[in-house]
C-alpha distance (Angstrom), angle and dihedral (degrees) to the residues before:
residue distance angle dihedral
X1 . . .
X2 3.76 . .
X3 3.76 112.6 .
X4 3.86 112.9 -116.9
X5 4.24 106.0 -127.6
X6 3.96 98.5 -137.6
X7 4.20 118.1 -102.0
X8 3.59 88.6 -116.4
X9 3.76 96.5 61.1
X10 3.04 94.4 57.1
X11 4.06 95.2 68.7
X12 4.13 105.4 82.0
X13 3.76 103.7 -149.2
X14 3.87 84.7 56.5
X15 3.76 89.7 47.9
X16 3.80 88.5 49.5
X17 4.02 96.8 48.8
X18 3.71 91.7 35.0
X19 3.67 91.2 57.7
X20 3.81 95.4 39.2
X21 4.08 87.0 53.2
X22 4.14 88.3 54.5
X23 3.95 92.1 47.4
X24 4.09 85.9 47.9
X25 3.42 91.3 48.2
X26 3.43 95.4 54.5
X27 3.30 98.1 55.4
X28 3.78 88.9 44.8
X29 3.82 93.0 57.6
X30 3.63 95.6 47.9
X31 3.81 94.8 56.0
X32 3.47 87.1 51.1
X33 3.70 98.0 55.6
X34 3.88 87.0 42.4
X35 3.38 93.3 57.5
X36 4.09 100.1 44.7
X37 4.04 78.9 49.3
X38 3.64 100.3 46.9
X39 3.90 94.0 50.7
X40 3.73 90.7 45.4
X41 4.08 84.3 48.9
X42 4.01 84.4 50.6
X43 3.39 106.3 54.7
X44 4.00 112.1 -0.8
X45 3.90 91.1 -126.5
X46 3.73 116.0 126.7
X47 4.38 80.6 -162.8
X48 3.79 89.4 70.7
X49 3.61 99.5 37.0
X50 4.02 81.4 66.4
X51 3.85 88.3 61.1
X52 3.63 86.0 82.5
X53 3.51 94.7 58.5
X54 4.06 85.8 41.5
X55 4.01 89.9 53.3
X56 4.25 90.6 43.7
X57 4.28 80.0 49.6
X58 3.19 92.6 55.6
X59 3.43 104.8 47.9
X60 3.97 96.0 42.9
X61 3.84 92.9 48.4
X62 3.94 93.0 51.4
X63 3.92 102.5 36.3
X64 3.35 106.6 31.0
X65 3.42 97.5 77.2
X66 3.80 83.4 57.8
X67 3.75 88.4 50.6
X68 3.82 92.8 61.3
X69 3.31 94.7 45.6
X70 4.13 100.2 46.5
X71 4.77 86.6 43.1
X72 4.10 75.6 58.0
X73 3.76 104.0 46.3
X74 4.17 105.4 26.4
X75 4.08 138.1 65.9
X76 4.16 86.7 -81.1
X77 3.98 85.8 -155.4
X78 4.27 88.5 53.1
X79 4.22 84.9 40.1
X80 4.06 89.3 57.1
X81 3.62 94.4 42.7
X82 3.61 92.5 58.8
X83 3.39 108.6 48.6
X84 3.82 87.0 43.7
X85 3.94 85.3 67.1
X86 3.76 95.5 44.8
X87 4.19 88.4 53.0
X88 3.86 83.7 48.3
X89 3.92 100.2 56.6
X90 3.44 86.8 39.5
X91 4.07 97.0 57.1
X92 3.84 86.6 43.1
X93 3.64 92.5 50.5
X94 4.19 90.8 50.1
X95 3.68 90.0 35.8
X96 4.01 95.3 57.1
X97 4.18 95.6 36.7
X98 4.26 81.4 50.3
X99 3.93 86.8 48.6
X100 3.66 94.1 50.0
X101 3.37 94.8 53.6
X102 3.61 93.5 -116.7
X103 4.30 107.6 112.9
X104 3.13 117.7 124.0
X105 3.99 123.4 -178.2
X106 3.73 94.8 -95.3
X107 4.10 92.3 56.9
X108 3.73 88.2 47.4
X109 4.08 90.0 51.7
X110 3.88 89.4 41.2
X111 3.79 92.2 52.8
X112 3.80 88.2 47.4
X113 4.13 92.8 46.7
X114 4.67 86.4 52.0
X115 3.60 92.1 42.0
X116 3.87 92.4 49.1
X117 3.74 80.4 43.6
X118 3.62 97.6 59.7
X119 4.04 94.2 35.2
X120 4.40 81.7 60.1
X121 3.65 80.9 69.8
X122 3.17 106.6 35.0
X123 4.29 104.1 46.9
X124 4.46 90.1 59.5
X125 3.97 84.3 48.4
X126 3.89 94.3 50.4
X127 3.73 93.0 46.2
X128 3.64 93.2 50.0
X129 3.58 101.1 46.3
X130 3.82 91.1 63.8
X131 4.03 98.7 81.4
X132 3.59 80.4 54.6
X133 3.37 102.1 59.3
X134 3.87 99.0 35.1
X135 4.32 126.8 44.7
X136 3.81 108.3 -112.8
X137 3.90 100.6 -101.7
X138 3.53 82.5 60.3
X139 4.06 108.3 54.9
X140 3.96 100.4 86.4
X141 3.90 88.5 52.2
X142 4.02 79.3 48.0
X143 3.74 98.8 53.4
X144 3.85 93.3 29.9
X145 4.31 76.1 67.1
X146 3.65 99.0 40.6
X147 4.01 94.1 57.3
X148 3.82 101.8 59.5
X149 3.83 87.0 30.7
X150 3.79 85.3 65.3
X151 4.06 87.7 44.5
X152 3.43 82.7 54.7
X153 3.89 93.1 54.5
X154 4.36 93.6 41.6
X155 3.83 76.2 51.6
X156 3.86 103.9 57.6
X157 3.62 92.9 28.8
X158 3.60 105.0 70.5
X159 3.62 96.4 28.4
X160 3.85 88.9 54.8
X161 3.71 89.2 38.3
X162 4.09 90.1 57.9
X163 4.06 85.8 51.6
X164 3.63 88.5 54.1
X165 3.67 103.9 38.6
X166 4.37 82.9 50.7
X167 3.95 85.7 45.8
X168 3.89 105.0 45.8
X169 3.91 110.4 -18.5
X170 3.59 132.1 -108.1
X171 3.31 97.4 -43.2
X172 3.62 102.0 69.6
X173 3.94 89.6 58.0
X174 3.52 93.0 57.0
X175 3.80 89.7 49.0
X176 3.89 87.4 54.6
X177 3.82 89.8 45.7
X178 4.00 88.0 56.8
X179 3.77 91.4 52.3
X180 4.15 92.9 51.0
X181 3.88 86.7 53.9
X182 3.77 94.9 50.3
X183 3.97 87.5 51.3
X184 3.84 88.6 51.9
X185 3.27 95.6 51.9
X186 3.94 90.8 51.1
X187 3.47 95.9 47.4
X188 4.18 98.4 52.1
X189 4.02 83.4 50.1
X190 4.15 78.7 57.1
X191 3.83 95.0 55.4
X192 3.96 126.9 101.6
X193 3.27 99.3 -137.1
X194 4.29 134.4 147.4
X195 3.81 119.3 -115.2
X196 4.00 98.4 -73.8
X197 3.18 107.1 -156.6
X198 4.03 100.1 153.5
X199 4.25 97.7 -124.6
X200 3.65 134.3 -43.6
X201 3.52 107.8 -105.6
X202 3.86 117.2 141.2
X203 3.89 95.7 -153.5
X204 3.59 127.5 155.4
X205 4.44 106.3 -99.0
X206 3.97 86.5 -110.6
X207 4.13 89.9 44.2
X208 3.43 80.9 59.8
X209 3.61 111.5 39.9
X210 4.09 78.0 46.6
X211 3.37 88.4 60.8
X212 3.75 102.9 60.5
X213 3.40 92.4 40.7
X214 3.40 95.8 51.9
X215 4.20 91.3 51.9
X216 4.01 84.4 45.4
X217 3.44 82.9 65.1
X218 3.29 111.8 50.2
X219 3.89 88.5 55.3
X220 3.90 103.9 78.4
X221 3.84 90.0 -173.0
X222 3.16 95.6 58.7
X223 3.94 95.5 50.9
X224 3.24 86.1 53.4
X225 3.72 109.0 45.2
X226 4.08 83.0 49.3
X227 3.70 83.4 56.1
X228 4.32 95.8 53.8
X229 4.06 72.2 44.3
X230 3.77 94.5 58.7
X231 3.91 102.4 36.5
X232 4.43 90.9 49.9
X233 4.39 87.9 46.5
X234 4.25 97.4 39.4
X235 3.31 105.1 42.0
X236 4.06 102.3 24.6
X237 3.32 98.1 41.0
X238 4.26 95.5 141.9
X239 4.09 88.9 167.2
X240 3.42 102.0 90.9
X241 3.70 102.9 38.7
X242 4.10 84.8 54.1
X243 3.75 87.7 98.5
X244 4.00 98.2 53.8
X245 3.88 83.2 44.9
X246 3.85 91.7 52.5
X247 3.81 92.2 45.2
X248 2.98 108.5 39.5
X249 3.83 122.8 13.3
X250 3.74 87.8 28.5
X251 3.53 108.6 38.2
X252 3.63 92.6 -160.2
X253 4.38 95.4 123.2
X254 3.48 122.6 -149.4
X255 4.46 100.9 -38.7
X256 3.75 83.2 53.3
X257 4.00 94.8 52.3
X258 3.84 85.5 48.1
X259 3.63 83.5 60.8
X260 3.56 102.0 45.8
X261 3.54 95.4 47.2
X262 3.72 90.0 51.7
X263 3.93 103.9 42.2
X264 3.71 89.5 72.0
X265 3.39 86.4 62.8
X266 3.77 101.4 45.7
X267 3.76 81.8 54.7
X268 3.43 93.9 54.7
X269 3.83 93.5 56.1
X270 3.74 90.6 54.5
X271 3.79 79.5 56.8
X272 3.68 104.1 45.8
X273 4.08 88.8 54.0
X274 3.61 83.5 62.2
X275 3.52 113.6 43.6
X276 4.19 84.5 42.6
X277 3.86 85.8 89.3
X278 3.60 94.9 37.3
X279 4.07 99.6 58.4
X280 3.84 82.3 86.1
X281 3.64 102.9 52.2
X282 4.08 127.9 99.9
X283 3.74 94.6 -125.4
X284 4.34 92.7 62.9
X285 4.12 87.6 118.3
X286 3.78 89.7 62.1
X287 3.76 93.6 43.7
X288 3.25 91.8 59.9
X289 4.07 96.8 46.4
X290 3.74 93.5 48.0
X291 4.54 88.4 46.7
X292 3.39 90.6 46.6
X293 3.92 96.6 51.7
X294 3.90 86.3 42.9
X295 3.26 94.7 57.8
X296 3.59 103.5 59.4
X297 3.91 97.8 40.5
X298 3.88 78.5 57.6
X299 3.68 93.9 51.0
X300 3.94 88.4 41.7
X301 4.38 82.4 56.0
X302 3.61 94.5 43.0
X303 4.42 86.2 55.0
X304 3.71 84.8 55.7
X305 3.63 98.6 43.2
X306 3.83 109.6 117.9
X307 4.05 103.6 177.7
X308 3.73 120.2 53.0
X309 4.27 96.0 -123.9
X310 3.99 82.7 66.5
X311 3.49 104.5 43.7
X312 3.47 91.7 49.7
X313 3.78 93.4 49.7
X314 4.27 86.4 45.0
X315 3.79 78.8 47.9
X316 4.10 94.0 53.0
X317 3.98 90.4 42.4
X318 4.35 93.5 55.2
X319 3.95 85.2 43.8
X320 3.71 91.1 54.0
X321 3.68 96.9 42.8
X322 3.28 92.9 44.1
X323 4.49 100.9 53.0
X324 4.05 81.4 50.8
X325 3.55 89.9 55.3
X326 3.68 97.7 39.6
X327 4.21 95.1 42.5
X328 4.05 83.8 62.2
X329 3.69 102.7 48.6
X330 3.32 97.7 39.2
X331 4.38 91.7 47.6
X332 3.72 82.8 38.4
X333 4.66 89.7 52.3
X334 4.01 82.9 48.9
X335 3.25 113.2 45.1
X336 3.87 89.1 44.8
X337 3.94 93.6 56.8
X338 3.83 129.4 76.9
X339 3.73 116.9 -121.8
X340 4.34 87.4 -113.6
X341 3.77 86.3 61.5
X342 3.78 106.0 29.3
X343 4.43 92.7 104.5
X344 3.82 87.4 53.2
X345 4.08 105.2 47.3
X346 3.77 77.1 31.9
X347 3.86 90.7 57.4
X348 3.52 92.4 40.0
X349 3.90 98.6 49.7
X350 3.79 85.6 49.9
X351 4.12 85.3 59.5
X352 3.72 82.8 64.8
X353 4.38 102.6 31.2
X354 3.67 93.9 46.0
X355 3.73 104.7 10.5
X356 4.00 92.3 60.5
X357 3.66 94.1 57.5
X358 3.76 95.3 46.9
X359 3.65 83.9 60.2
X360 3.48 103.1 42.1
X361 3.52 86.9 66.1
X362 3.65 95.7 61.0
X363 3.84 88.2 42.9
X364 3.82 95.8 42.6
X365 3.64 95.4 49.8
X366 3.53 96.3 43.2
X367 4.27 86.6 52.5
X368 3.76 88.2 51.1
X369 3.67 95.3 36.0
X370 3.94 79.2 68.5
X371 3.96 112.5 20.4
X372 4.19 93.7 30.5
X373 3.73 127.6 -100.9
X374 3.84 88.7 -81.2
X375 3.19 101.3 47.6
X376 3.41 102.0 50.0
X377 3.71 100.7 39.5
X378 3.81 90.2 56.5
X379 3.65 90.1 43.6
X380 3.82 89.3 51.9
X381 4.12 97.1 43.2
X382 3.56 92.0 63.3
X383 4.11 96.0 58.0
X384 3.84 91.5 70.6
X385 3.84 89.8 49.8
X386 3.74 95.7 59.3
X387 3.73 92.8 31.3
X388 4.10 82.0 54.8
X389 4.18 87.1 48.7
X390 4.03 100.8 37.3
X391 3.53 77.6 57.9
X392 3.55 102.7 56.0
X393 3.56 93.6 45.3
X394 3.61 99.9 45.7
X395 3.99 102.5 46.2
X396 4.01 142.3 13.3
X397 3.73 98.7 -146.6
X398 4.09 91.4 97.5
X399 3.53 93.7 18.9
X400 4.28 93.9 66.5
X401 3.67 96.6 19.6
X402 3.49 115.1 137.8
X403 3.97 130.1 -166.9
X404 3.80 90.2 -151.8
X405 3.87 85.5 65.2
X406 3.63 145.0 56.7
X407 3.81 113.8 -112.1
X408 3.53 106.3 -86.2
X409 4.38 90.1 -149.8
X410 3.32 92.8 56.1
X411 3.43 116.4 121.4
């Protein structure tokens, strides 16, 4: 049976953009697992590897909010463009300091705070820019893509990030990362697009950030899928204790962090080409519940993973777990906002997507800093799987949600 090439793909400015978004992406990922490996090669302490995450938590939590608002009010093409730049001089700048021979842990965490910076910006604007791209009937097939597409990018980045780190260092990743910026940047100046500017309001900032908080709240499944979000990316966040794991339980070095950073990803392919026929169905809620608990009994086996086979396989398992879970909330976020709002709810569910890892670092390598890398991942893996059941139990908003339909609590 012939295979059926998706609607969407079939449009080229979202061709263009979508693969401009994957090549960014890449680059993105790589930095990051350069820079949670370049601290780690600094000092040896899995408690100051998590100040990257703290730096990327700070950031997200105080601009994004911004970032909504800005995707909502400003030429969302222009908005892109220029935080592309910014992330560009800033990989340049950490990529010739890391050449010289010069980084030191605080440059590495500074870089990671600007970039984060930037991406606050930049992750609203991308959102936003899809109903423009794509007619209305068409923007779950469009996300449905863009989920496993990123996958594919936290996939190849670390993986080619460990090549490069064993080849040159650090510092030829974040050379590479400058380069996937530049093309970004080319290729929005290549779309046919209308003016974007997100709606006309002339609002106070706070009248708008009020504003998308306010309809945030009025959605109780959203709340609550943003809270399955939180309790899977604080408390099992695995990523930055990959490097002790590599090091030192592993003893796989630099090509075999590459792989463990990626395999989670690779898993979460095999995931996404799953739940892409599911984002339809009536029984999304409890796809979601049953990911989410997956996911961190899978992160609990990858912590007690001794041989490198198994942790990669634990490591394929949380990645797949995790893309089904994230494909649903984030359809679910979309579907559920109006165009006029989408940079705000977008901004604030990236508080919560990207935000929640950022500080799960800090608070996962602060556990492990005292308890051990194993003991505190496995400790943390299992909060998301009774967050994932408490919630099942206790209320039927997730549990009989359905991205065909509107949320029947909203109010």
């Amino acid at each position: 049976m012939a295979f059926a090439i998706p609607e969407v793909l079939r449009n080229r400015d979202f061709d263009l953009y979508w693969g401009g978004v994957v090549l960014s992406q890449i680059g993105t990922r790589g930095a990051v697992a350069a820079n949670l490996y370049q601290v780690y090669q600094l000092t040896g302490s899995t408690a100051q590897v998590g100040l990257v995450g703290l730096a990327q938590a700070v950031a997200l939590l105080v601009l994004s909010p911004l970032g909504g608002v800005y995707a909502d009010r400003l030429d969302r093409r222009r908005l892109l463009q220029t935080a592309q730049c910014v992330a560009l001089l800033v990989s340049a700048g950490i990529a010739a300091v890391t050449l010289a021979g010069s980084a030191t842990v605080w440059a590495v965490v500074v870089s990671s705070l600007l970039a984060t910076a930037a991406a606050t910006f930049d992750q609203p604007a991308r959102q936003a820019l899809i109903p423009a791209l794509v007619p209305r009937e068409r923007l779950v097939e469009a996300f449905a893509l863009l989920n496993p597409s990123r996958e594919l990018a936290v996939l190849a980045g670390p993986a080619f990030a460990g090549l490069l780190i064993a080849l040159g260092g650090p510092g030829t990743v974040y050379v590479f990362d400058a380069v996937t910026y530049a093309v970004l940047v080319a290729v929005l100046a290549m779309l046919r697009v209308p003016s974007l500017a997100g709606n006309a309001e002339r609002h106070s900032l706070l009248q708008s950030l009020r504003q998308g908080v306010k309809y945030v709240s009025r959605r109780p499944v959203v709340r609550q899928l943003m809270g399955l979000d939180l309790a899977a990316t604080v408390f099992a966040a695995y990523r930055v204790l990959l490097p002790a794991f590599a090091t030192e339980i592993l003893h796989v070095g630099a090509t075999g962090y590459g792989l463990l950073s990626a395999a989670p990803s690779a898993g979460a392919l095999i995931g996404s080409v799953w739940v892409f026929k599911l984002v339809r169905t009536a029984r999304s809620g409890r796809i979601v519940l049953w990911a989410t608990a997956a996911y961190g009994l899978a992160v609990a086996g990858f912590a007690q993973s001794r041989i490198f086979p198994v942790a990669i396989v634990m490591a394929l398992a949380l990645g797949a777990a995790d893309a089904v879970a994230t494909t649903v909330r984030h359809a679910a976020v979309q579907l559920e906002t109006p165009d006029e709002l989408r940079g705000r709810v977008s901004a604030i569910y990236q508080m919560c997507s990207r935000g929640g890892p950022a500080i799960g670092d800090s608070v996962m390598g602060t556990v492990a800093g005292a308890l051990g890398p194993v003991a505190g991942l496995t400790l943390g893996g299992l909060v998301p799987a009774v967050c994932s059941g408490l919630s099942a139990a206790r209320s039927r908003t997730v549990r009989e949600y359905s991205v065909t339909k509107p949320d029947p609590t909203a109010v």
